[in-house]
C-alpha positions as CSV (number, residue, x, y, z in Angstrom):
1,X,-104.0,-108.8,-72.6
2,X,-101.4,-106.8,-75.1
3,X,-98.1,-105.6,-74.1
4,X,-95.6,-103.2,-75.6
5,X,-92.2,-104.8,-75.2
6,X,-88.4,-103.3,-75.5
7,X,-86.2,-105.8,-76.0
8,X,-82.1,-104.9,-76.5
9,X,-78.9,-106.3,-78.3
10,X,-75.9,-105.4,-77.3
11,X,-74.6,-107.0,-80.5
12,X,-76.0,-104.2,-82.6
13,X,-76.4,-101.7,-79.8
14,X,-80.2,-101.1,-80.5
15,X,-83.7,-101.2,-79.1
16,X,-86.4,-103.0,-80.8
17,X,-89.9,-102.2,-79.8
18,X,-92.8,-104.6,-80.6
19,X,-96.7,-105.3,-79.6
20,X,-97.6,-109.1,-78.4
21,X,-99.9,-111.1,-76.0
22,X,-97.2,-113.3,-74.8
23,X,-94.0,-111.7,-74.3
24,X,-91.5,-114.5,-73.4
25,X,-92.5,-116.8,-75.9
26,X,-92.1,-113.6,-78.6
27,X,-89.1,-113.1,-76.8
28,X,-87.7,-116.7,-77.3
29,X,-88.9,-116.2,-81.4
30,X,-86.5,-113.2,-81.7
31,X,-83.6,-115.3,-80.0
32,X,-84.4,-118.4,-81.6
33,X,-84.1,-116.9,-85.4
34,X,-88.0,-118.4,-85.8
35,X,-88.4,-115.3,-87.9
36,X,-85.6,-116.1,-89.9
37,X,-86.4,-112.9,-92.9
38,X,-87.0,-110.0,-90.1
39,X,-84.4,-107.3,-88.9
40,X,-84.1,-108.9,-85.4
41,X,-82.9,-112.5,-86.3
42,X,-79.2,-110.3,-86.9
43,X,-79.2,-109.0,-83.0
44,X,-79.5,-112.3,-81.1
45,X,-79.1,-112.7,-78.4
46,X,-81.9,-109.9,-77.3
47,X,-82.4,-108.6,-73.7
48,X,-85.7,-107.6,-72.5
49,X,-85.8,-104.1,-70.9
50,X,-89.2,-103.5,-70.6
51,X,-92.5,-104.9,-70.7
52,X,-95.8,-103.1,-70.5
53,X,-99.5,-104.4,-70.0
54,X,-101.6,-102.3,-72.1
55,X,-105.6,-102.4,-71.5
56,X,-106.5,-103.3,-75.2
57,X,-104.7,-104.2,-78.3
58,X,-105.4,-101.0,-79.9
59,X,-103.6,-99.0,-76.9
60,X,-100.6,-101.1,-77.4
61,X,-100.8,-101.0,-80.9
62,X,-101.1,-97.0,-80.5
63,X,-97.9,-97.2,-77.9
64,X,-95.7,-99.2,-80.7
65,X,-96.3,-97.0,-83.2
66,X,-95.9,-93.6,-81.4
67,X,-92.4,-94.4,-79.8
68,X,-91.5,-95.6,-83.2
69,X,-92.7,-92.3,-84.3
70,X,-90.2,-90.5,-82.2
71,X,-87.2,-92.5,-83.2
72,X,-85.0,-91.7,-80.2
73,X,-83.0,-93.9,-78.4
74,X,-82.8,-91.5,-75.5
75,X,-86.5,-91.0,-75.1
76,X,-86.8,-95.0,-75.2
77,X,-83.8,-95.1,-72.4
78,X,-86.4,-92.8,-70.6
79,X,-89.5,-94.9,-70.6
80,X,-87.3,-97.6,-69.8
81,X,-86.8,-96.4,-66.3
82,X,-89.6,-94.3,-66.0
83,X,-92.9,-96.0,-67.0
84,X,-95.4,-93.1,-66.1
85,X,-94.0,-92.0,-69.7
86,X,-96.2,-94.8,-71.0
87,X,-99.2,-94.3,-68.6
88,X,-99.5,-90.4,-69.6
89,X,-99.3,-91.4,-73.6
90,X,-101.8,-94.8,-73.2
91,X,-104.4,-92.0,-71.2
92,X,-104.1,-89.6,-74.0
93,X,-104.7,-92.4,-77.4
């Protein structure tokens, strides 16, 4: 299974949204600094907010890239507590 993940840092006051098949252990990688070249090695430690099972890797790959498409903080903040959001859009890719 694939899942959509929003993780937070409170040290740079952003969401990060990413696709993987193992959450926790991607989760651990972005706290750890095992990436040590990407964007979210400078927000550690990161909080997990939300995690979403998607039926197939090219419906989460399809979530990642359309809330990254809408570039709000506010509409992620929505998801977040809301996750019919994600159910409506994975129905409709």
């Amino acid at each position: 299974m694939y899942f959509i993940y929003i993780i937070y840092s409170k040290k740079l006051d952003r969401y990060y949204v990413e696709t993987t098949d193992d959450v926790e252990k991607r989760l651990g990688e972005h706290n750890s600094g095992f990436y040590s070249e990407v964007f979210t090695v400078k927000g550690a430690p990161w909080e997990l907010n939300l995690s979403f099972e998607c039926e197939s890797s090219g419906k989460a790959y399809g979530l990642e890239k359309f809330l990254k498409r809408m570039k709000s903080r506010i509409f992620l903040e929505k998801v977040i507590v809301n996750l019919d959001i994600l159910l409506d859009i994975q129905n409709k890719l």
